[in-house]
N, C-alpha and C positions, 0 to 999 in steps of 0.2 A: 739352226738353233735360234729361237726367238731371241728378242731384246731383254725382254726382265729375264730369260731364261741366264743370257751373259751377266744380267745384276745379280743372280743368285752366287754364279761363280765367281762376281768380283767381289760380292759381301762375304762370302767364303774364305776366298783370295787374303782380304785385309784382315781377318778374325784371324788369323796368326802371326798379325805383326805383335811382335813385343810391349808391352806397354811402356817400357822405356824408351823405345824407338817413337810412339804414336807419335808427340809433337813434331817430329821431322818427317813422318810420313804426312801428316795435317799435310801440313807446306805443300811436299810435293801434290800431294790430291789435288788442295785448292789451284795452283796453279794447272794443272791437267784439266779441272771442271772449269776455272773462271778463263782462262787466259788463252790456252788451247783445245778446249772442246766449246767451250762459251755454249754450257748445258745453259738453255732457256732463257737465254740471257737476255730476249726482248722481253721475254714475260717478266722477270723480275725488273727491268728496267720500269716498265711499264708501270708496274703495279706502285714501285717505291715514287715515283713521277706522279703519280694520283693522289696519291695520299702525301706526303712533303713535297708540296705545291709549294712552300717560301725556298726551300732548297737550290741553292746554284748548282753547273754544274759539277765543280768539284764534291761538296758534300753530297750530293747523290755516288758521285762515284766512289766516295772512301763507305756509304752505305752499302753501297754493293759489294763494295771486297770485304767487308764484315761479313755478310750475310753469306757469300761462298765460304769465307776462314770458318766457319759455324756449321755449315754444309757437309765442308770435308772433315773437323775432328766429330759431328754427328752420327756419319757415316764410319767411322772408327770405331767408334764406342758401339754402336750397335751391330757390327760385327761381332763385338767381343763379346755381347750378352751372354749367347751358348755354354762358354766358360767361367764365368761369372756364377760366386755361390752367395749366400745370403750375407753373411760377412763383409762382402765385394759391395752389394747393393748398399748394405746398411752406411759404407764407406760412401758411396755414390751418390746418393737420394737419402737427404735429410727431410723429413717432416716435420713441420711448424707445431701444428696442432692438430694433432690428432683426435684430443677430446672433444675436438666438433663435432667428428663424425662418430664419436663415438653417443653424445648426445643427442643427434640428428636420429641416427637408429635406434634410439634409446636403449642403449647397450646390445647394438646389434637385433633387435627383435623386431626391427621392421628394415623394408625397404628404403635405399636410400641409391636415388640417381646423381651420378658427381659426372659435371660435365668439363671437361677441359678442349684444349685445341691443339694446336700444332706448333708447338713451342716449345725449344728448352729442348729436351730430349724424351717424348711423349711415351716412348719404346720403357724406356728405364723406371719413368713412373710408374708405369703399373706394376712391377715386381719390387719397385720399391717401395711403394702404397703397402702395396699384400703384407708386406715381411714387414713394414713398420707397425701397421695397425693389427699384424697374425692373425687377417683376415682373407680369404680367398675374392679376388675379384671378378663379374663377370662382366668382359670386357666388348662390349659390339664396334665391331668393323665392318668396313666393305670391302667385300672379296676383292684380292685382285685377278686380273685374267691368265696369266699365266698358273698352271697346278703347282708346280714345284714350290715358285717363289712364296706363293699365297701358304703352303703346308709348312713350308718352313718358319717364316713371319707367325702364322697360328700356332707353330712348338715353343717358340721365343714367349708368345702371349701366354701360353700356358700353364708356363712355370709357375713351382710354388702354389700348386693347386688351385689356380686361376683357372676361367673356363671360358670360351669365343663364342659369341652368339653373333652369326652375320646379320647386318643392317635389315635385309629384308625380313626374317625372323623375330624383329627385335619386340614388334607390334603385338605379337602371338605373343608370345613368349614371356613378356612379361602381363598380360591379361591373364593366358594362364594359369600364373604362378606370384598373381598381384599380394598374396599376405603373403608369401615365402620369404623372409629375411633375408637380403641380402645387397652387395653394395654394386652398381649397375653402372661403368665405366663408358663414358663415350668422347669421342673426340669433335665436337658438332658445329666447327668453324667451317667446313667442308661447302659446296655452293650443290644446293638437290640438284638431280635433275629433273626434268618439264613434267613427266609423271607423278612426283613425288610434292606431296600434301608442304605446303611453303608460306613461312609467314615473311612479310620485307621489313627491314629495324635498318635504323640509321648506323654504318657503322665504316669508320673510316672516312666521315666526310663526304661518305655519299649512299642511298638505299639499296640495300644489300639482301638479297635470298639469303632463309635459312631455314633449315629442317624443320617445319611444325610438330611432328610426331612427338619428339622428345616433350616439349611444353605443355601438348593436350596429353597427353598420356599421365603426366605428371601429376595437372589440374585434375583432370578426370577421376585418377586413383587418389589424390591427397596424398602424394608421395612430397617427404620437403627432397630440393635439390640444392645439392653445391657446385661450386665452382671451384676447379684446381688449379691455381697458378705455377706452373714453374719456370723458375728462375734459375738461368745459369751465374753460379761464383767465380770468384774471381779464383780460386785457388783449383776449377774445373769441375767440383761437384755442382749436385743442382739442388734448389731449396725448394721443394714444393708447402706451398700453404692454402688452405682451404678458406670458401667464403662463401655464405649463406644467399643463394639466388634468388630459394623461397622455402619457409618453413613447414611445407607439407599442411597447409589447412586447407578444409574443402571450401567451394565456392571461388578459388581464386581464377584467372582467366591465362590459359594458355601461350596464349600471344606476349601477354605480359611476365613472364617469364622466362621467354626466348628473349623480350628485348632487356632483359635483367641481365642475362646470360652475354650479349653481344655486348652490353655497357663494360661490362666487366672485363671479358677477351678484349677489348677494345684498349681498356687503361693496361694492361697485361702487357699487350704488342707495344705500345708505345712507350711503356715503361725500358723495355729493352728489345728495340726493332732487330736486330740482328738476327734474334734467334726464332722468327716467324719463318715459315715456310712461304715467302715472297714467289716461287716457282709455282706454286698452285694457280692455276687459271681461274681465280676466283670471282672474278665479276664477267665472264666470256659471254653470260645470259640477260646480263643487266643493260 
């Protein structure tokens, strides 16, 4: 049995603990990932040491068990999704404003790219997006390698009449279907790889790859784009609020929309470091 093949059976595993129980399974998780498996734990080391450069090292270290206690109730919650119904979400995923995007599309009648990252709980946002706005999202990812895990992860994305368009399709796909209405979901903090079209923006204090596609696509078409932050509450839900990258006019320049984009994730992360995916090998090319 592969590696992600045992992630499937342990996201499975956890999708029937009780939700009264979650917070005391939290615990246990976090110390299982941080304390006794120490999952990745030079790369998050690493990455938070880069970026809070003033940090001694205890406050790197109380960063770091942040960022696994955020780890393990993430991994909890998205367990749960499968049984999770609109109601559940609506409770889960608050939306700020919605009339942005309802503007942006001018009431849904055009395309509209909303770019977010790996924060907060990125899973939940999208069904909580759909069912706030009673809009279906199509959401691009990049396949994972394992089938199982990848088919399951795309049933979760699906819900609620949502639809996955993988990363390499994403190009096609919206070219040919550039006046079709609709809202174009991506998560584009990710670092390309060497193949893959890359513009570099300052971000984190130091120059950073990042997907060009999305930005020239954008420019190209006169699509405007948002930005989605979310934010985990204190009381465990999560608040997502939208913010205008670029307003869909032609003549604007690619590049500079991606570095709109990074300004943004940027103040986002450091608004609330915990809940970044700091495990990501995200400058390994830089």
């Amino acid at each position: 049995m592969s590696g992600r093949s045992l992630q499937l059976g342990a996201l499975q595993l956890l999708g029937i603990v009780p939700a009264s129980f979650r917070g005391t399974a939290a615990s246990l998780l976090y110390v299982l990932l941080y304390r006794v498996a120490g999952y990745r734990k030079a790369v998050v080391t690493e990455n938070l040491k880069s970026v809070f450069t003033r940090s001694n090292a205890k406050e790197l270290t109380v960063r770091t068990e942040n960022f696994y206690r955020h780890i393990a109730t993430l991994l909890l919650e998205i367990s749960a999704s499968r049984n999770m119904d609109e109601r559940a979400f609506r409770r889960a995923v608050l939306v700020d404003n919605p009339g942005l995007v309802e503007r942006a599309s001018e009431h849904y009648t055009r395309p509209v790219l909303i770019l977010s990252l790996h924060q907060g709980n990125w899973e939940w946002l999208l069904s909580g997006v759909a069912i706030a706005l009673g809009q279906p999202l199509h959401v691009i990812f990049k396949p994972l390698h394992d089938a199982a895990l990848d088919a399951h992860m795309r049933r979760l994305r699906e819900r609620f009449g949502c639809r996955a368009v993988a990363a390499g399709e994403a190009g096609r796909d919206l070219l040919a279907a550039r006046r079709t209405p609709r809202l174009l979901v991506m998560a584009a903090d990710q670092a390309p790889v060497a193949s893959e079209r890359q513009v570099t923006c300052d971000f984190l204090g130091r120059p950073t790859r990042f997907h060009a596609l999305p930005g020239e696509l954008a420019a190209q078409l006169a699509i405007p784009v948002l930005f989605a932050r979310c934010r985990r509450e204190a009381d465990g839900c999560y608040r997502v609020r939208f913010e205008t990258v670029s307003p869909g006019e032609s003549g604007l320049d690619g590049a500079a929309i991606t570095a709109r984009y990074a300004a943004l994730a940027e103040q986002a992360i450091l608004a609330q470091p915990e809940t970044w995916l700091w495990s990501h090998r995200r400058w390994k090319a830089s």
